[in-house]
C-alpha positions in Angstrom: 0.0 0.0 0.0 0.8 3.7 -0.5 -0.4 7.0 1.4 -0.2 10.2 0.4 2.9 12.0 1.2 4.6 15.5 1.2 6.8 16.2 -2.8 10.0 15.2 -2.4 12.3 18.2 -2.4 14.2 17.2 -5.4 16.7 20.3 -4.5 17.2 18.5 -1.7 18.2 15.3 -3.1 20.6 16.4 -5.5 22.7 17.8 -2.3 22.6 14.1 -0.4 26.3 13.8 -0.9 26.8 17.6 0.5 24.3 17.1 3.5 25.8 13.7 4.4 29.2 14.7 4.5 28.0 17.7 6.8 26.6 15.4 9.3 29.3 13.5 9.4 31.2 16.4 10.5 28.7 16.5 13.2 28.1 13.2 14.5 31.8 11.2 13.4 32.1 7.2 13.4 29.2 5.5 12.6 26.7 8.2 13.6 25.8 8.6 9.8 24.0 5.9 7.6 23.6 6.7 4.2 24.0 3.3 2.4 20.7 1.6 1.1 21.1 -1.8 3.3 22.0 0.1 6.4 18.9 2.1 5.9 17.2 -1.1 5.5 15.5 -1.0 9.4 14.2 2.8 9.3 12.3 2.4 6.7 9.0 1.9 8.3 8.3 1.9 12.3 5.8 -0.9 13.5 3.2 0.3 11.0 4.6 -2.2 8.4 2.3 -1.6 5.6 4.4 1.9 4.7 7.6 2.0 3.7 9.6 4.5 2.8 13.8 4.8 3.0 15.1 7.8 4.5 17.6 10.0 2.5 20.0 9.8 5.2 20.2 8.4 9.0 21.6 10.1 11.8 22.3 8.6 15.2 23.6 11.5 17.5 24.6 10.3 21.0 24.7 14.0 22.6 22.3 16.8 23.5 24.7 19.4 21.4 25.2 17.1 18.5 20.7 17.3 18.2 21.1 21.0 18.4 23.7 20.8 15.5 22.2 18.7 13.5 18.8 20.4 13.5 20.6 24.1 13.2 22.0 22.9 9.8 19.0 21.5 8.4 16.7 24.6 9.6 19.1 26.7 8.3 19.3 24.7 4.9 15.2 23.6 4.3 16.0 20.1 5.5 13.1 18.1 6.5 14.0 16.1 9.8 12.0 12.8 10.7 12.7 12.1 14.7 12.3 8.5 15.8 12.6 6.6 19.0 12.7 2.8 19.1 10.8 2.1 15.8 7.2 0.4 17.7 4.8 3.2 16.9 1.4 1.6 15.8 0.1 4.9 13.8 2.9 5.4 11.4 4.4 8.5 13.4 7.8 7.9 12.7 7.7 6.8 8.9 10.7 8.2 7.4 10.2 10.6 4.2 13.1 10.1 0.8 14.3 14.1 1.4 14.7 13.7 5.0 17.6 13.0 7.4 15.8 10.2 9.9 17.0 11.7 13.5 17.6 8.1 15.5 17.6 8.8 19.5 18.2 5.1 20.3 22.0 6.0 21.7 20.4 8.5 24.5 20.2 5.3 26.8 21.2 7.1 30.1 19.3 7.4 33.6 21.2 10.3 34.6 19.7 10.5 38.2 17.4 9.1 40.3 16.4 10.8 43.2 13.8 9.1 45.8 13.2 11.9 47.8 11.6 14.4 45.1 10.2 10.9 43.8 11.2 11.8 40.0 14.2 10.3 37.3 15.8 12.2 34.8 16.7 9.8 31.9 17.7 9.9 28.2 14.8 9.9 25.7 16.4 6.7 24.4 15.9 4.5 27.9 13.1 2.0 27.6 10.2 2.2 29.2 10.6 -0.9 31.7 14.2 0.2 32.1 13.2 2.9 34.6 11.2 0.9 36.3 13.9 -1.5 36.5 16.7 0.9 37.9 14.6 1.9 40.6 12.7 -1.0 41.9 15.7 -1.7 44.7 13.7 1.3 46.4 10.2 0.2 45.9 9.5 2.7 43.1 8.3 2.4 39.5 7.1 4.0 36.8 3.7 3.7 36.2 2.3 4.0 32.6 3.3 0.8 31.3 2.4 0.0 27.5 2.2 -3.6 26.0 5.5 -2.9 24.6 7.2 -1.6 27.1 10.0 -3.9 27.1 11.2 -2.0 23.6 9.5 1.3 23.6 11.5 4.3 24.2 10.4 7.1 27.0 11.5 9.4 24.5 8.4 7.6 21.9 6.0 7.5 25.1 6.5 11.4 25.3 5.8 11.7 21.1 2.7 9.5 21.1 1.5 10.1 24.9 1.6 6.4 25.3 -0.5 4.5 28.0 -0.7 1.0 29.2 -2.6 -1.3 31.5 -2.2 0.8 34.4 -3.0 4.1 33.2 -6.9 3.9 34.2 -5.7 4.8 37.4 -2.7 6.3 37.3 -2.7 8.0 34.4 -0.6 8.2 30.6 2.5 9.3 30.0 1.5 13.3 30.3 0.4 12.8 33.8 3.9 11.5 34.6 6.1 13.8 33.1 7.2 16.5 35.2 9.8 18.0 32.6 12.3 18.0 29.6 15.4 19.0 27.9 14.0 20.3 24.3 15.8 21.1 21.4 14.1 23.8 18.9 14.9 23.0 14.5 17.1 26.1 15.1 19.1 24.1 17.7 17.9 26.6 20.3 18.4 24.2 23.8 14.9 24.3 25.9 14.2 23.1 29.5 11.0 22.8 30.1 9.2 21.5 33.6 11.4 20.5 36.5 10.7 18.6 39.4 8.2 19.8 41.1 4.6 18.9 39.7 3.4 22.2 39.3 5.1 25.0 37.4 4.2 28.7 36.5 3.7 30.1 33.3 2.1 28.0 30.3 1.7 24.4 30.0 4.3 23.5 27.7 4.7 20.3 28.9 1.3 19.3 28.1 1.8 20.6 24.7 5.0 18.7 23.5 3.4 15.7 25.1 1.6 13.9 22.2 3.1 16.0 19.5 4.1 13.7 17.8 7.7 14.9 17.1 6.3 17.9 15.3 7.7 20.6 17.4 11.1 19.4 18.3 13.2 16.9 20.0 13.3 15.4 23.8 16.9 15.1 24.6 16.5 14.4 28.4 12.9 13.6 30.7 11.9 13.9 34.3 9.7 11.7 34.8 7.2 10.6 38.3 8.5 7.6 39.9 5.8 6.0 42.6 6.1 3.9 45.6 4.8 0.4 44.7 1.6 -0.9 46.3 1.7 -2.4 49.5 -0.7 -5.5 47.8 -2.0 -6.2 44.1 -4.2 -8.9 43.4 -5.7 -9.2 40.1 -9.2 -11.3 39.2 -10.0 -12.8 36.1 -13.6 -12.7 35.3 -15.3 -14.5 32.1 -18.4 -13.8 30.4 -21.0 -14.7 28.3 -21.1 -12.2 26.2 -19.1 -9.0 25.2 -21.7 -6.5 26.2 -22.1 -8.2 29.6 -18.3 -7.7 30.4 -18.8 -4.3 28.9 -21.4 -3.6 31.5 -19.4 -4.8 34.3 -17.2 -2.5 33.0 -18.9 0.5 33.6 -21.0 -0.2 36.8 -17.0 -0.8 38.5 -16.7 2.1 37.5 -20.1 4.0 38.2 -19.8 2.7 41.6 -16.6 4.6 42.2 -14.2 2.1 42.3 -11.2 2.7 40.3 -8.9 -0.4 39.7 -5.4 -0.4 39.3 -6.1 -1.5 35.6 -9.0 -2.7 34.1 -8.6 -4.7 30.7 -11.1 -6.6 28.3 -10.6 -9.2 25.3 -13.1 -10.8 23.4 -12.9 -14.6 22.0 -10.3 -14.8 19.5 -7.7 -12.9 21.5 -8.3 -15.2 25.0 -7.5 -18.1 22.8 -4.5 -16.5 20.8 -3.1 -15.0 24.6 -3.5 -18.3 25.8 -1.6 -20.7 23.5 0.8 -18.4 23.5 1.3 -17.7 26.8 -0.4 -20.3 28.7 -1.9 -17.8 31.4 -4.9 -20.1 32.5 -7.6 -18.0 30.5 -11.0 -20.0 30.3 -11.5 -21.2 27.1 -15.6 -21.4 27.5 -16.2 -17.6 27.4 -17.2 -15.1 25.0 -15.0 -12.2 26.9 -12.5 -11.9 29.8 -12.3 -9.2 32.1 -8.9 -8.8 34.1 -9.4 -6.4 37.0 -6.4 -5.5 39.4 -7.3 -3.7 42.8 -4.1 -2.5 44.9 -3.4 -0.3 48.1 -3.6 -1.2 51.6 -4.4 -5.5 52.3 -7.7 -4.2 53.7 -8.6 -1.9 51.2 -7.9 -5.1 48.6 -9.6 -7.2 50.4 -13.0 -4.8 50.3 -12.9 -3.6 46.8 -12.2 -7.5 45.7 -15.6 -8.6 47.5 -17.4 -5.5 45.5 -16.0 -6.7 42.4 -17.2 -9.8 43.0 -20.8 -8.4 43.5 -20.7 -6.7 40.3 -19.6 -9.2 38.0 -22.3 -11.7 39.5 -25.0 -9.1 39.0 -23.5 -8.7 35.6 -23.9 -12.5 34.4 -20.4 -13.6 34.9 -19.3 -17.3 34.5 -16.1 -17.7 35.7 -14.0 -16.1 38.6 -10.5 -16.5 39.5 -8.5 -14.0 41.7 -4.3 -14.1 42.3 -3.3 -15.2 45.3 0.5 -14.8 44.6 2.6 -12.3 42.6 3.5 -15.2 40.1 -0.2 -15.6 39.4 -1.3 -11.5 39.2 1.8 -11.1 36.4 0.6 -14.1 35.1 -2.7 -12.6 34.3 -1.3 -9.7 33.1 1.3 -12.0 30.8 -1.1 -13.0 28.2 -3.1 -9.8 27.9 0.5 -7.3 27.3 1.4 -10.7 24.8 -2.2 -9.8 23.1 -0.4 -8.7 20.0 2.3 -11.1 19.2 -0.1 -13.6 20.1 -2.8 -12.6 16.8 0.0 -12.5 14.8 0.0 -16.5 15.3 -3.6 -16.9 13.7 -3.4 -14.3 11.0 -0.9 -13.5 8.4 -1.4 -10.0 9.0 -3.1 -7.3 11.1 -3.7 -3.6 11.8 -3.8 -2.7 15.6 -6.3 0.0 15.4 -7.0 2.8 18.5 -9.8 4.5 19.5 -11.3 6.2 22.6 -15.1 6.3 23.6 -16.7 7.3 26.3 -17.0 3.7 29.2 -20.6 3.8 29.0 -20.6 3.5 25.0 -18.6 0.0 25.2 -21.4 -2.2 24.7 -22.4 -0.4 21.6 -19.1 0.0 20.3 -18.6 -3.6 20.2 -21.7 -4.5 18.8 -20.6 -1.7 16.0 -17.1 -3.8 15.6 -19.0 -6.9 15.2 -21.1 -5.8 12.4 -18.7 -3.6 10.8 -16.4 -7.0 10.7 -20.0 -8.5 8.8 -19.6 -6.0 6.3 -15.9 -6.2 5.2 -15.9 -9.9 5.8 -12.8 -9.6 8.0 -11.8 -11.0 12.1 -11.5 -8.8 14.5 -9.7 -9.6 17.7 -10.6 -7.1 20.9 -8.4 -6.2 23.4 -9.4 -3.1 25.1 -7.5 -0.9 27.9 -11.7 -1.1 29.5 -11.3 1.1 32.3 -10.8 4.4 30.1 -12.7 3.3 27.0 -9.3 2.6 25.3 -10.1 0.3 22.4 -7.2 -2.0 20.3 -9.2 -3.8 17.4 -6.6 -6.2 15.9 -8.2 -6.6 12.5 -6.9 -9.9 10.9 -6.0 -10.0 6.9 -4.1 -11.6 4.8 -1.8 -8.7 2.5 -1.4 -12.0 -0.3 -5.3 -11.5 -0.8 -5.7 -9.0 -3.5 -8.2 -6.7 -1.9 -7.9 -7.9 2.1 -5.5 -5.2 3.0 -7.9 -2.5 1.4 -10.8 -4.0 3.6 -8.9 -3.8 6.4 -7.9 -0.1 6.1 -11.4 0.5 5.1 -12.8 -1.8 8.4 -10.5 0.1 10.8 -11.6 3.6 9.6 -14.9 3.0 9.8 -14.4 1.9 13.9 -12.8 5.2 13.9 -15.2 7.2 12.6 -18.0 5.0 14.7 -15.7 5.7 17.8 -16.2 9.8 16.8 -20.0 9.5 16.5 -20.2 7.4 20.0 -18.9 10.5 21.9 -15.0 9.6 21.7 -11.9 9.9 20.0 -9.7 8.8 17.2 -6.9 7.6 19.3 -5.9 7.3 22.8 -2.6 6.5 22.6 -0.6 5.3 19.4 -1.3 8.8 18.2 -2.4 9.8 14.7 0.7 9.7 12.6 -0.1 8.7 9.3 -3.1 6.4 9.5 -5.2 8.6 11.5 -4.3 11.7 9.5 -7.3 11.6 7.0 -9.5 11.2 9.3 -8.9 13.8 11.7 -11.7 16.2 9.6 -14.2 13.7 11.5 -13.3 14.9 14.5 -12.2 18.4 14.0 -13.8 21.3 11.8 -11.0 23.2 9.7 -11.1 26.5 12.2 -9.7 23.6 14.7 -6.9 22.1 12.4 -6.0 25.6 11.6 -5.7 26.3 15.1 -3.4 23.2 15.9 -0.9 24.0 12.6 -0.6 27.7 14.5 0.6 26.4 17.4 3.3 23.8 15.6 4.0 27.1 13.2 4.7 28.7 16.9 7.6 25.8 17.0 8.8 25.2 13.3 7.9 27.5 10.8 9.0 26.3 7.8 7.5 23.0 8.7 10.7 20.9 8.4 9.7 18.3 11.7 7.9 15.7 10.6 5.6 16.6 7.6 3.0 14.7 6.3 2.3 13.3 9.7 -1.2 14.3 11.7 -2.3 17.3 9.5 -4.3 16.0 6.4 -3.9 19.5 4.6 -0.6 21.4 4.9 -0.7 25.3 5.2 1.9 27.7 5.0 3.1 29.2 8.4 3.2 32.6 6.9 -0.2 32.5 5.3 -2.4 31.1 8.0 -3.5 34.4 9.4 -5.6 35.9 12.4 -8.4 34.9 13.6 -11.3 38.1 13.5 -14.6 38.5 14.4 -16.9 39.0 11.0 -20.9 39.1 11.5 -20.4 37.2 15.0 -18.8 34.6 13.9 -15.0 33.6 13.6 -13.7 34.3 10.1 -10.7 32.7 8.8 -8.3 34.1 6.1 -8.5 31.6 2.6 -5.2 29.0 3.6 -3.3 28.0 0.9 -2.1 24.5 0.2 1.3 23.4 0.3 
């Protein structure tokens, strides 16, 4: 498959061997890959069905050589493509054939960890388990925790605002990070945030969270470290039915309990979890609810017993609940293996994400399961529950002439049926490049308008990350004021790039 992508700069191009020799002089040794088999890896991030090589990749292991690096191609009209550690789902960091491909895998550092401000600084580059990791000798650990976390960069987490099983209650990656080290395309050095959790002045934090790497680069992250849990125990409920563990879903919640995570898959993805991971799922149920409760041995103790009440008054058939930290992780094994697992019973699939209000997950599912009627396609659920985070795995087969189409076609239409039920067109894999055309569903032009002002704020010659989130390009310079005409807000005519 193709998608739509900014003109090559030709220009550009015809200077490779001039821009790659003035890297080099930037970031020496092996810092620079410019050979086509080299490039081979960047050439698409876990969004396999695009491809595109980069013109040139550069792999700078320093805050200074960033700044250099994007001060040369500001100040020669070089488009700059950042990446992390490859796994976004939503096509973020898909390279572009002008563009030098900006690696941050070497930024592998935790430069500090300090207990008693309960925060880490680390390099964009560390994983996401690897902080957790280097300070769990103190009881602490980071809490968003995505399925991939054992590969994902912190650096990728901040791009995409990643989540995870735990972020119902304790929140996604923006409610985590405290502050960052930020370098501008005219290698202008930024530091934004700090320690402390609240800081004067704007929220800038909030705004480079989820931006998807169209403002500028992390270089360095502080980042909320928490004291583990005294007690976790986890339950494993199974249902009849996907709207009856969608219900259960929301009276938890309605009755004001908020779990520690809260996750959901349907049929097909209990049995590809469990013969992959051999967790203990039932086999016998139509969905499978995985509820972990932590805090205080008391206050376990209670909310497991209300659970419990719930799911019986929501029709549930089986019940199982941990009673050792080998069998809570063991829970939570097969559901963060969800999506390695598919990949054993299909050839192929797109890992969709969408958000919808908790209330609308019954009818969201019944939406999937028609929607998969029309296109004649599988679709595996595995939802993040508690916060209406849903992960359609839609399984194809790319050898099928017209199957990959479908399943494009299949996942937009959950995305636009996400929109209409009162959510969102992701949650957290971002928008990249497959959400991009589809952002008009959600937001009128006045309001993309409005976003490209604030990235024009950042880069205005639009050299971070083009083609990515916007689905109509406008010149910086051109996009005008907003006035008052007859009432109503009045935009000047935007040209087109």
């Amino acid at each position: 498959m193709t998608i739509k992508m900014p003109a090559a700069d030709e220009a550009v191009l015809a200077r490779r061997d001039e821009i790659i020799a003035a890297l080099q002089g930037i970031v020496p040794g092996e810092g620079v890959i410019f050979s086509d088999t080299e490039m081979k890896p960047y050439e698409s991030d876990a969004l396999t069905a695009y491809r595109q090589p980069p013109m040139v990749v550069v792999l700078p292991e320093t805050t200074e050589q960033v700044s250099r690096v994007l001060k040369y191609c500001g100040e020669n009209g070089i488009r700059v493509v950042p990446r992390g550690s490859g796994t976004s789902l939503s096509g973020g960091s898909l390279p572009l054939k002008d563009a030098v491909l900006l690696g941050m895998g070497k930024f592998k550092r935790i430069r500090e960890t300090d207990f008693e401000n309960r925060v880490a600084v680390v390099e964009p580059g560390v994983t996401n388990l690897a902080i957790s990791q280097a300070v769990a000798h103190a009881g602490f650990y980071y809490a968003p925790d995505p399925s991939s976390q054992i590969a994902c960069s912190i650096g990728g987490n901040i791009a995409e605002n990643s989540g995870g099983v735990h972020s119902l209650k304790y929140g996604l990656t923006t409610n985590n990070v405290l502050g960052c080290e930020f370098v501008l395309i005219t290698g202008e050095v930024l530091r934004i945030g700090g320690k402390t959790p609240e800081m004067s002045g704007y929220d800038l934090m909030g705004v480079i969270t989820g931006s998807e790497g169209l403002l500028g680069v992390v270089t360095e992250i502080t980042v909320r470290i928490l004291k583990k849990p005294e007690t976790a125990r986890a339950m494993m409920v199974g249902f009849a039915s996907v709207e009856d563990a969608g219900q259960c879903v929301a009276n938890i919640i309605g009755a004001g309990i908020i779990p520690g995570g809260m996750e959901m898959m349907d049929k097909d993805a209990i049995h590809a979890a469990e013969a992959f991971v051999h967790a203990g799922y039932p086999l016998d149920v139509e969905a499978l609810l995985i509820v972990e409760l932590d805090g205080p041995p008391v206050e376990v103790d209670e909310l497991i017993a209300r659970v419990e009440k719930i799911a019986r008054s929501c029709g549930q058939t089986t019940l199982q609940i941990s009673n050792s930290e080998q069998e809570r992780l063991l829970f939570w094994a097969g559901r963060k293996a969800a999506f390695p697992a598919v990949g054993r019973i299909s050839p192929d699939y797109l890992c969709m994400d969408g958000t919808i209000p908790r209330g609308a997950l019954p009818a969201a599912l019944a939406g999937i399961r028609e929607l998969g009627k029309k296109y004649g396609l599988r679709c595996a659920n595995v939802f993040h529950a508690g916060d209406g985070n849903l992960h359609p795995l839609i399984l194809y087969d790319a050898n099928i002439a017209d199957e990959m189409q479908r399943a494009e076609d299949f996942g937009a239409d959950i995305l636009r049926l996400c929109v209409k039920l009162g959510g969102v067109l992701t949650g957290e894999h971002g928008v990249g490049v497959e959400k991009r055309d589809l952002m008009p569903e959600m937001f009128s032009d006045i309001d993309l308008a409005q976003q490209q002002r604030v990235k024009c704020a950042f880069d205005p010659d639009g050299l971070l990350n083009p083609g990515k989130v916007f689905p109509t390009l406008h010149r910086c310079a051109e996009l005008g004021r907003v006035h008052v005409h007859q009432g109503k807000l009045a935009f000047p005519e935007l040209p087109r790039f």
